[in-house]
C-alpha positions in Angstrom: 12.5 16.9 10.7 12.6 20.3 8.7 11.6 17.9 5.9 8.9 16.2 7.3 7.4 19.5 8.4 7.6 20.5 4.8 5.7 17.4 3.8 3.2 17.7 6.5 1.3 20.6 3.9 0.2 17.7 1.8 -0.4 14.9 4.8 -3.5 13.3 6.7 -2.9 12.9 10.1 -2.9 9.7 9.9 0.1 9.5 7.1 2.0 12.2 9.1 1.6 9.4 12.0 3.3 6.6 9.4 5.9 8.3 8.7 6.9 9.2 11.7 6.9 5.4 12.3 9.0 5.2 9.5 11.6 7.3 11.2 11.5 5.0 14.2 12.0 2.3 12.7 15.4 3.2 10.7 16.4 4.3 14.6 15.9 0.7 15.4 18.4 -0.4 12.3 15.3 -1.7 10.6 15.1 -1.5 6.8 11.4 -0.9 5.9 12.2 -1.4 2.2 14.6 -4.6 2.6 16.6 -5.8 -0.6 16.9 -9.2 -0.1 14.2 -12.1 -1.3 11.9 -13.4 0.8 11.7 -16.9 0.7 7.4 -18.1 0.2 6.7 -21.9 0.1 3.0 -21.8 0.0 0.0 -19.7 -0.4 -3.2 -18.9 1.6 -5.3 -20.7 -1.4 -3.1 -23.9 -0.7 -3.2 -23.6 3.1 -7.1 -23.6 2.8 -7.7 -26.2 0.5 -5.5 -29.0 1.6 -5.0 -28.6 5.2 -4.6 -30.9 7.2 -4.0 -33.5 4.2 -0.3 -34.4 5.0 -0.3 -32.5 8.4 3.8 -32.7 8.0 3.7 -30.3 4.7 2.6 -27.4 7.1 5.0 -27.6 10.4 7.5 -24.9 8.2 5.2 -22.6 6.0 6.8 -19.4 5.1 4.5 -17.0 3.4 4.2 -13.3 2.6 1.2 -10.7 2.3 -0.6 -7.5 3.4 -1.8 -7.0 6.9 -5.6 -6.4 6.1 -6.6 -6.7 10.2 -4.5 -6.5 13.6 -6.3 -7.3 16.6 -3.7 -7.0 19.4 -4.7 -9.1 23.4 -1.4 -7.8 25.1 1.2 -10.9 24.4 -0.7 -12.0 21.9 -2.2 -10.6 18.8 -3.8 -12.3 15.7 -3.6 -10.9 12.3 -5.5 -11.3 9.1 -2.6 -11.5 6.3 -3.5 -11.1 2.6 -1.1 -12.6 -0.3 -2.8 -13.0 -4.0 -5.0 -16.2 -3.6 -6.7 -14.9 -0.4 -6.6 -14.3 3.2 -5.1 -16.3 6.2 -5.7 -15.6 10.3 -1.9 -15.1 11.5 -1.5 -16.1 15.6 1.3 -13.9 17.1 2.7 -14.4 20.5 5.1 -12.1 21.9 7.7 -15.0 23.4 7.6 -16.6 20.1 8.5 -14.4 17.7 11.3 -12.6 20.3 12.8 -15.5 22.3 15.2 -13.4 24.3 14.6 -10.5 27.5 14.6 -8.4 24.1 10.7 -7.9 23.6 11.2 -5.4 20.9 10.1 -6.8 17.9 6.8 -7.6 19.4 6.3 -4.5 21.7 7.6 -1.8 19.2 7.5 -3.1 16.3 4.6 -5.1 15.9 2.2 -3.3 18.2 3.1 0.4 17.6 4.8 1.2 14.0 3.3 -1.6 12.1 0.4 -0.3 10.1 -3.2 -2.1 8.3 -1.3 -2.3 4.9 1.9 -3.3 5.7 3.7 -6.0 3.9 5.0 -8.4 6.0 6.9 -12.0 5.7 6.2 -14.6 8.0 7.8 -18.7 9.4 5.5 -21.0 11.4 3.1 -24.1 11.4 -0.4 -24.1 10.8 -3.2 -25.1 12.8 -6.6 -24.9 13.8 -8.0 -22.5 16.3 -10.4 -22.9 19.6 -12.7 -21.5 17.6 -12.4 -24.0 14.2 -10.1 -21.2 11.9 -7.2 -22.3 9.8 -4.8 -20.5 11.2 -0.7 -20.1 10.9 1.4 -19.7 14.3 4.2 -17.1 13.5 7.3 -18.0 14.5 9.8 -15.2 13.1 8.0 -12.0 11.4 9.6 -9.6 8.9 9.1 -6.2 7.7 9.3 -6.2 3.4 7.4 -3.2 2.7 6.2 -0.4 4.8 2.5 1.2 3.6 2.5 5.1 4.0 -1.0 5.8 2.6 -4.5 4.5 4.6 -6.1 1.5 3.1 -9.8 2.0 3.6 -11.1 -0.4 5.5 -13.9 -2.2 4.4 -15.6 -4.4 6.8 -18.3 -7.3 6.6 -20.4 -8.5 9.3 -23.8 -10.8 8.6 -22.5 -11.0 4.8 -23.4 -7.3 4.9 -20.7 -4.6 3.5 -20.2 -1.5 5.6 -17.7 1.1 4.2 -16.9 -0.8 1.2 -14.8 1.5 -1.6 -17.4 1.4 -4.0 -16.9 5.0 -5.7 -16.1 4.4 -9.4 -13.7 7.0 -9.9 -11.5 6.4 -6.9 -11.5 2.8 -7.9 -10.2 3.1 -11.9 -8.0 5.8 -11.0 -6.1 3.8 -8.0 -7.2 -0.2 -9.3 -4.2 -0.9 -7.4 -6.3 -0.3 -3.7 -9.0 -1.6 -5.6 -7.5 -5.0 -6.0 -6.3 -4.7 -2.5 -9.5 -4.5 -0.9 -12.1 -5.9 -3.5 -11.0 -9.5 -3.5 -14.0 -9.9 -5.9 -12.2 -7.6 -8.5 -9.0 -9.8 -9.0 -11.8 -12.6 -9.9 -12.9 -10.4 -12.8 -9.2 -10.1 -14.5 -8.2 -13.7 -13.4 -11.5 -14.7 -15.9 -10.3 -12.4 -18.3 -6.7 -13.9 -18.8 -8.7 -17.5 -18.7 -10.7 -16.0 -21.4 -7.6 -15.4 -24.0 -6.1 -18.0 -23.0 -8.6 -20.8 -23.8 -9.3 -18.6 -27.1 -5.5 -18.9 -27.8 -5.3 -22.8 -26.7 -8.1 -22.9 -29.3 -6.9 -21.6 -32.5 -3.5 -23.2 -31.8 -4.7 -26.3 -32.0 -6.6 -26.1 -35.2 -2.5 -24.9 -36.0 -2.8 -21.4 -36.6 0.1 -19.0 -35.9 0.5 -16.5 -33.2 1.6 -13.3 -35.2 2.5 -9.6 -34.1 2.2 -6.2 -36.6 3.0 -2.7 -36.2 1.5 -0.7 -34.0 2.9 2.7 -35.5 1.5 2.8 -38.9 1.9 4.9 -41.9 -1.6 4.4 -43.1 -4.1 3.2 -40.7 -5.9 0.6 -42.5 -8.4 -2.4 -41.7 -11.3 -0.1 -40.0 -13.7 3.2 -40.7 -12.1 4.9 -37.6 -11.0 8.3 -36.7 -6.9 7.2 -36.1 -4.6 8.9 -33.1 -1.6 10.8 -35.4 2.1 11.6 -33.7 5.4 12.2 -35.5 8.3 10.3 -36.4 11.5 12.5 -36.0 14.1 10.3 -37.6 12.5 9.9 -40.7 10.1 12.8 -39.9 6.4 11.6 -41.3 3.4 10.7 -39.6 2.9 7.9 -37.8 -0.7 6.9 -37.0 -1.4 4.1 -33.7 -3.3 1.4 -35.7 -7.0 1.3 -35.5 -7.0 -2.2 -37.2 -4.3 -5.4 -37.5 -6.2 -6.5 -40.7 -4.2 -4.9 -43.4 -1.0 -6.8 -42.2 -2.6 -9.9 -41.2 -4.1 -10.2 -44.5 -0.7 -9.7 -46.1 0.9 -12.3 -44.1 -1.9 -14.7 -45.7 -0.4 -13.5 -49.3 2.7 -14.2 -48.1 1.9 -18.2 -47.2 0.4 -19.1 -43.9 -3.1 -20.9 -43.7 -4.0 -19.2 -40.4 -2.6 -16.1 -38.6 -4.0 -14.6 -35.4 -3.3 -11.4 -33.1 -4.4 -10.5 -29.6 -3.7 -6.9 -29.9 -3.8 -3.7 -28.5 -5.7 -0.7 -31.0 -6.5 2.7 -30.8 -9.3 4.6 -32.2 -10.1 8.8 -31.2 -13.5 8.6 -30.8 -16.1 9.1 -27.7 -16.0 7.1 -24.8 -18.7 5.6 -23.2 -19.4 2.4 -21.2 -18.5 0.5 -24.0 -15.9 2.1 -25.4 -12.1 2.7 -24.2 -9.9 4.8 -27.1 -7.3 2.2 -26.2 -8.9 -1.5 -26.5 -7.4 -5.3 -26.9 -8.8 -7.1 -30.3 -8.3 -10.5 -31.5 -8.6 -11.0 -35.4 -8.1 -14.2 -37.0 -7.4 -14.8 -40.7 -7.7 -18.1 -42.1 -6.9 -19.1 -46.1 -9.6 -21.0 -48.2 -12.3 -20.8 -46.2 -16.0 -18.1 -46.3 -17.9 -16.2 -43.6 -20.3 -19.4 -43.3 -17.3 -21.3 -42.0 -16.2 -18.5 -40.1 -19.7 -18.2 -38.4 -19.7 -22.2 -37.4 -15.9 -21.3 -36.1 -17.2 -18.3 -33.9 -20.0 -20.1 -32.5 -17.5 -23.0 -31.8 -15.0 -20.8 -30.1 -17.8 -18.5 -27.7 -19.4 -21.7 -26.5 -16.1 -23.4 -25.7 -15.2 -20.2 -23.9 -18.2 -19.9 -21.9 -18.1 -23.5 -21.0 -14.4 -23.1 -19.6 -15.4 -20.5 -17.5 -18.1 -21.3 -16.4 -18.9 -25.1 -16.7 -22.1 -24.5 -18.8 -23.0 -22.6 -22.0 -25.4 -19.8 -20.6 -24.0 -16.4 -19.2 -25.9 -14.0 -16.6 -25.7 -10.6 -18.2 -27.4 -7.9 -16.1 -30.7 -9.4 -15.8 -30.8 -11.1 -18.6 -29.6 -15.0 -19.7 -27.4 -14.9 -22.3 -26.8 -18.9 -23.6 -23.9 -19.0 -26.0 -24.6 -23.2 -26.8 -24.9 -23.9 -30.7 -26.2 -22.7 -33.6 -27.0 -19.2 -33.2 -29.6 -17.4 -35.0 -28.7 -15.9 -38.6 -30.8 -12.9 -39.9 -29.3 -10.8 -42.8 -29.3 -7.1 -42.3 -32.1 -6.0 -44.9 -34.5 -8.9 -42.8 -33.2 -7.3 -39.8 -34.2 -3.8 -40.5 -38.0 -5.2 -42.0 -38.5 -6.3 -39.0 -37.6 -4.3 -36.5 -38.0 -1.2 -38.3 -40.5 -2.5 -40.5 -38.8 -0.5 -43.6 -37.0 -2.1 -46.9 -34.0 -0.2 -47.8 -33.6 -3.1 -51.2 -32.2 -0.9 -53.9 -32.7 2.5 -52.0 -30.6 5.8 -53.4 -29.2 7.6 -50.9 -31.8 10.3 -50.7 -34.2 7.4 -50.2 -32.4 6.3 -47.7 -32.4 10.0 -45.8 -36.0 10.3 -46.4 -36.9 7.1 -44.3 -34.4 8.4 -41.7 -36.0 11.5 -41.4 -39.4 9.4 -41.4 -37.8 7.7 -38.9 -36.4 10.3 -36.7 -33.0 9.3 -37.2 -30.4 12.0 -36.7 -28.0 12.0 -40.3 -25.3 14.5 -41.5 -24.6 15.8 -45.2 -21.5 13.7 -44.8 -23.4 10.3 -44.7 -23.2 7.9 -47.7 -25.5 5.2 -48.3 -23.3 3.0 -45.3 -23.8 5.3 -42.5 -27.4 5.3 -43.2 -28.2 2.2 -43.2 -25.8 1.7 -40.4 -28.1 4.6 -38.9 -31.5 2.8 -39.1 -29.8 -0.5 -37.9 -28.2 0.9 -34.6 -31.3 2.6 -34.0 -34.4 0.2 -34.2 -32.9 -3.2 -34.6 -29.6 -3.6 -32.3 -31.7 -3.4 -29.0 -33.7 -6.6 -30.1 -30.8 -8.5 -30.4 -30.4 -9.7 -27.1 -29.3 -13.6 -27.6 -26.7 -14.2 -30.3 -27.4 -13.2 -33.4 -25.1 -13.0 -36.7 -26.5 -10.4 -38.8 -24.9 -10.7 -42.3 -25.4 -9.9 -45.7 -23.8 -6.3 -45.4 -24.8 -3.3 -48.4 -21.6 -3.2 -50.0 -21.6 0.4 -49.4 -21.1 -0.4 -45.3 -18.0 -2.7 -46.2 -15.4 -1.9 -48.4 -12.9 -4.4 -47.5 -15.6 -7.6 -47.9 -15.8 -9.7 -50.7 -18.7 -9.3 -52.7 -22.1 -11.2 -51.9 -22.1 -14.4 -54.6 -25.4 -14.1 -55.4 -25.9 -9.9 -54.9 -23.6 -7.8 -56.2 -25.5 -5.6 -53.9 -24.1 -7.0 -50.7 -20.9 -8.5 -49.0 -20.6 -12.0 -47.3 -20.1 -10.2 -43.6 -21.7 -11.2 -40.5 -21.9 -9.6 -37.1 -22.4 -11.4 -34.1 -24.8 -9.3 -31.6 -25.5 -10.1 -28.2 -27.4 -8.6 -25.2 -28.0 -5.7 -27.8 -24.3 -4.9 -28.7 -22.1 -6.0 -31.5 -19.2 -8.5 -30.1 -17.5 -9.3 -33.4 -17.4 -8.7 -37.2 -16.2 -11.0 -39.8 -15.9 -11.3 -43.8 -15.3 -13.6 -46.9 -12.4 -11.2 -47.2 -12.0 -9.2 -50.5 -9.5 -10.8 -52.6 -10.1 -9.0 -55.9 -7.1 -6.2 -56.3 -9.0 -3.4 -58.9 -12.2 -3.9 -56.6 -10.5 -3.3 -53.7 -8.5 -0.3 -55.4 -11.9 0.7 -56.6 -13.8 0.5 -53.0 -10.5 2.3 -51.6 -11.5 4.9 -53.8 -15.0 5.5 -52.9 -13.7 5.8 -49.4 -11.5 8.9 -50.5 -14.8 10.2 -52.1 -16.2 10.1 -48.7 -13.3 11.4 -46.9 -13.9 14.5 -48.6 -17.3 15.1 -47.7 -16.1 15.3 -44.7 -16.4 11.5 -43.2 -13.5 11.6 -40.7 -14.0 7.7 -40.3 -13.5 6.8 -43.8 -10.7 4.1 -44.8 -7.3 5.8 -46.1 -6.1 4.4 -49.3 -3.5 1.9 -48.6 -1.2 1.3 -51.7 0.9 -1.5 -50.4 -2.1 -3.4 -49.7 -3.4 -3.5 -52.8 0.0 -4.4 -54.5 -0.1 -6.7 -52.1 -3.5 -8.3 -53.3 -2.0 -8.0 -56.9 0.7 -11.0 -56.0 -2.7 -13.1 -55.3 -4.8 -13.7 -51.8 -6.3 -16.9 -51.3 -9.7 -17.6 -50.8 -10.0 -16.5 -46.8 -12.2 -15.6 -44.1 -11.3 -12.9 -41.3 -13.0 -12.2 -37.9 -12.8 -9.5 -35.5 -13.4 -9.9 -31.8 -13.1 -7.5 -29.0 -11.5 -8.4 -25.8 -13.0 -6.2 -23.8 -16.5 -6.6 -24.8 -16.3 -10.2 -24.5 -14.8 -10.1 -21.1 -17.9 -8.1 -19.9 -20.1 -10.2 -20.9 -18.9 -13.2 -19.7 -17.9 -12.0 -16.2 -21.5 -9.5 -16.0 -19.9 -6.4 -16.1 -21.7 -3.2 -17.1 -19.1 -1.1 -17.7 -15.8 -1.5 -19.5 -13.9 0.1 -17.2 -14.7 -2.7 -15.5 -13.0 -5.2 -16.9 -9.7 -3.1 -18.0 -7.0 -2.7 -15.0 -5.9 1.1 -15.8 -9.1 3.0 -18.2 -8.6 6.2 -19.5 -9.5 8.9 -17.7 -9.3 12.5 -17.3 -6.8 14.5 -16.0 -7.3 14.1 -11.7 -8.2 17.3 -10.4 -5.9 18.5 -7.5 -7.8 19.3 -4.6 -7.4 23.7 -3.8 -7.7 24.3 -0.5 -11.0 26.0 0.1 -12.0 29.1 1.8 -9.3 31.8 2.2 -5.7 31.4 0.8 -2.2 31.1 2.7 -1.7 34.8 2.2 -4.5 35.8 3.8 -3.4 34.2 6.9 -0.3 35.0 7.0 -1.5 38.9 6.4 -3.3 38.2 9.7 0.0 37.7 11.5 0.2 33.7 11.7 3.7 32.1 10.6 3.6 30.5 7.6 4.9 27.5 9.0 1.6 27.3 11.2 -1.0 27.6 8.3 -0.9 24.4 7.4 -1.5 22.7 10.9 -4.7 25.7 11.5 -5.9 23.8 8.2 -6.0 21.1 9.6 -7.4 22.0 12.6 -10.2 23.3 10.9 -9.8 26.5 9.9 -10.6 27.7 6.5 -10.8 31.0 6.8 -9.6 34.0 8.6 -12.8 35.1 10.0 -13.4 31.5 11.7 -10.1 32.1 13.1 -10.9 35.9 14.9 -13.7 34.2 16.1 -11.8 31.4 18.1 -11.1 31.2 21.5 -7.3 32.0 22.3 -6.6 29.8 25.2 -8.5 27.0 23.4 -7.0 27.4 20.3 -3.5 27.4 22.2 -3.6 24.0 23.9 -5.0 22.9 20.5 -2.2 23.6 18.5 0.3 22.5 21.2 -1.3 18.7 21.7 -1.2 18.9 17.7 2.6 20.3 17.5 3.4 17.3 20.0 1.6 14.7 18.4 2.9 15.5 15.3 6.3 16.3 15.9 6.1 19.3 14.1 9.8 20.6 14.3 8.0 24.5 14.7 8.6 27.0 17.8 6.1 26.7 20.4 3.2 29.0 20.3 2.5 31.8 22.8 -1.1 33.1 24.0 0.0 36.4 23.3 0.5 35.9 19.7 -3.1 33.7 19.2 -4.3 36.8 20.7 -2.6 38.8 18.0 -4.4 36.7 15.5 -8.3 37.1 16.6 -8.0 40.7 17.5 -10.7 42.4 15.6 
């Protein structure tokens, strides 16, 4: 008990309380944490669904879950039991589930040290209820796992929500309660695994090849990104967590295969924002002898194949907009883009140009800008919020793409596309840049930038370029994140919505307010009592001189029983000690 008063410091009530349980039940020989398997032969989904159907599948239904609700009628109780396709009533009579004189099971057990949150395994048959609910009647019941923290409880009534845990940062930081008690959550990441894997089902069967690449890199290639550094001890260098699987997909196109393809995790050290997690999931595709146009009939292709398997038609609710992802999309090339929407023509502009109609503009620049930024600048600025159905924006300046294959026709451009939607870029693809000294030469310019001070520009990759110098077919690459895509197509605002475990920042631990242990104990109480006058209340000495002795006694003694504090028993004349002025 000396331990449990040492936890106690850190405890609710109500956990103190569980624990306590916990003890009682080893007393009773019963293993909270049991080893062995527990036997399930169907789920709540499959209950629900088919039931009755073949009435003689559910006579023996053994099934496992959370106890989300208790409502206990003296001998008989019913329970509402949660296991990961939904929730199930559970009917549980007291001379079913203990057959013998023996009652304790059902009068102990059940009724006093089980707990909302408890894991639980249960044998019966299923039926239907006086009142018209699918229901299961328990015949044996077993503990599996014993909950020692409070679920909140959120409660519906008239298909309104009352107490519902709602807070964003309670719910990222612990998505584990989130998906206990937000069944509407689990719906999102169920969609998001659909999601890859109808992309996946979709590139294999054009027979393109699953691939994986490093993820510690020497040179972090594929992307202008600021990269997350750490150190290799063995061979003692730098390793970098890649912002980009381009480099090596590309290389794996050199070395033979006609289509390569990587859901992947990357990494980038930059802001965060709603829309942007320093640790995201890509996919990029690479596929030999083929151009951006093809690419762009692919994408489309693809998106509207993904929105109809989720959602049995082409158009997406997104906030309060429609978003319909049928075929074609709309093409507009970048310099169009910015005439219209920004109603300036950057064609042949120097870079000073270019920083004049920013500052015409009001766009913010830095001295470490090149001609890509810029533009990139004016883009983001006046055209990307227009953008709201999907749009491929192509025809890149050459300056914004140094790993794109020059334009065919304008040496001035690239054969790149963005796709936009809702006013946010969802992918980026090229007619890939096969040509070794222009890619040496772009790799170059890069550098230039680097040292004006560009912490986003592209490292000089060596290997690559070797690479390139054995010969690269033809080939089309396209870029698509995960993330993104997933909150679109499942109307989430905010990517932490849509990723089980964001980053976040360090969790504050909560300081006890007002005055501090010391000062109590300087005002004569036992340290071993500060704790329990916290929770009482008290958080600070001067509430305490102000209390009322005998009041405070009985207090602390219902609280020392309740709790089985293992602490000597107060006296009055000792509270009195405490609140003498």
């Amino acid at each position: 008990m000396q331990k449990f008063s040492r936890m106690y410091q850190e405890l609710s009530e109500q956990e103190a309380i569980r624990r306590e349980s916990l003890n009682e039940l080893g007393k009773l020989g019963i293993n909270p944490y049991p080893a062995e398997a527990f036997n399930v032969n169907i789920t709540t989904a499959e209950i629900l669904k088919n039931f009755p159907g073949d009435n003689g599948l559910y006579q023996d239904v053994s099934i496992a879950g959370r106890i989300m609700t208790r409502r206990i009628m003296g001998a008989a109780s019913f329970v509402d039991l949660q296991d990961a396709s939904g929730r199930i009533q559970l009917y549980i009579k007291r001379d079913e589930i203990c057959e013998g004189e023996d009652k304790t099971l059902y009068n102990t057990v059940f009724k006093r040290l089980l707990d909302i949150g408890d894991i639980i395994g249960v044998t019966g048959f299923v039926f239907v209820t006086q009142m018209g609910e699918i229901s299961i009647h328990v015949k044996s019941l077993k503990l599996l796992s014993k909950s020692l923290r409070v679920l909140p409880v959120v409660k519906e009534k008239d298909d309104q929500v009352f107490d519902a845990f709602s807070d964003p940062e309670a719910r990222y930081r612990q998505r584990y309660v989130d998906l206990i008690v937000n069944p509407e959550v689990r719906d999102i990441f169920v969609k998001r695994s659909l999601i890859i894997n109808t992309m996946r089902s979709f590139f294999n069967g054009k027979g393109y090849l699953e691939v994986e690449t490093p993820i510690l890199q020497p040179i972090p290639g594929g992307a202008a990104a600021r990269p997350f550094i750490t150190h290799h001890n063995a061979l003692d260098m730098p390793l970098y967590l890649r912002i980009a699987n381009e480099l090596y997909l590309k290389k794996l196109i050199v070395g033979g295969f006609d289509g390569v393809y990587e859901f992947a995790k990357d990494f980038r050290n930059e802001g965060m924002d709603r829309t942007h997690n320093p640790e995201f999931t890509v996919l990029e595709i690479y596929v030999a002898y083929k151009d951006y146009f093809w690419m762009m009939d692919f994408t489309e292709e693809m998106l509207e194949r993904v929105a109809l398997g989720l959602h049995g038609k082409t158009s997406v609710q997104v906030g309060e907009r429609e978003i319909d992802f049928r075929r074609p999309f709309r093409r507009l090339t970048m310099t169009d883009a910015i005439k219209e929407y920004a109603g300036v023509d950057i064609t042949g502009k120097t870079e000073d140009e270019l920083k004049q109609i920013c500052r015409d503009l009001e766009i913010e620049t830095t001295p470490a800008m090149g001609k890509g930024k810029l533009i990139d600048a004016i883009f983001g600025e006046k055209c990307e919020e227009h953008l709201v159905q999907p749009t491929f924006i192509m025809d890149y300046p050459i300056e914004m793409s140094p790993l794109c294959k020059r334009h065919r026709t304008n040496p001035e451009l690239t054969e790149r596309f963005e796709l936009f939607v809702n006013g946010k870029e969802l992918c980026n693809a090229y007619s890939e840049l096969n040509d070794p000294i222009d890619q040496l030469d772009r790799f170059q310019e890069q550098l230039k930038l680097s040292q004006k001070g560009d912490d986003e520009a592209m490292f000089i990759d060596m290997d690559f370029v070797r690479a390139l110098e054995y010969g690269m077919p033809t080939c089309s690459g396209m870029g698509i994140g995960i993330d993104r895509l997933t909150m679109f197509m499942t109307n989430q605002p905010s990517i932490q919505d849509v990723l089980f475990f964001p980053q976040m920042r360090p969790e504050k631990k909560a300081v006890p307010a007002g005055d501090t242990d010391e000062a109590f104990i300087e005002a004569g109480v036992p340290a071993a009592w500060v704790p329990a006058l916290r929770k009482y209340g008290f958080k600070n000495v001067a509430d305490l001189k102000a209390a009322n002795p005998n009041k405070l006694l009985n207090d602390l003694g219902g609280l020392r029983k309740k709790l089985k504090l293992d602490i000597p028993a107060l006296k009055l004349e000792e509270i009195q000690a405490w609140v003498e002025v």
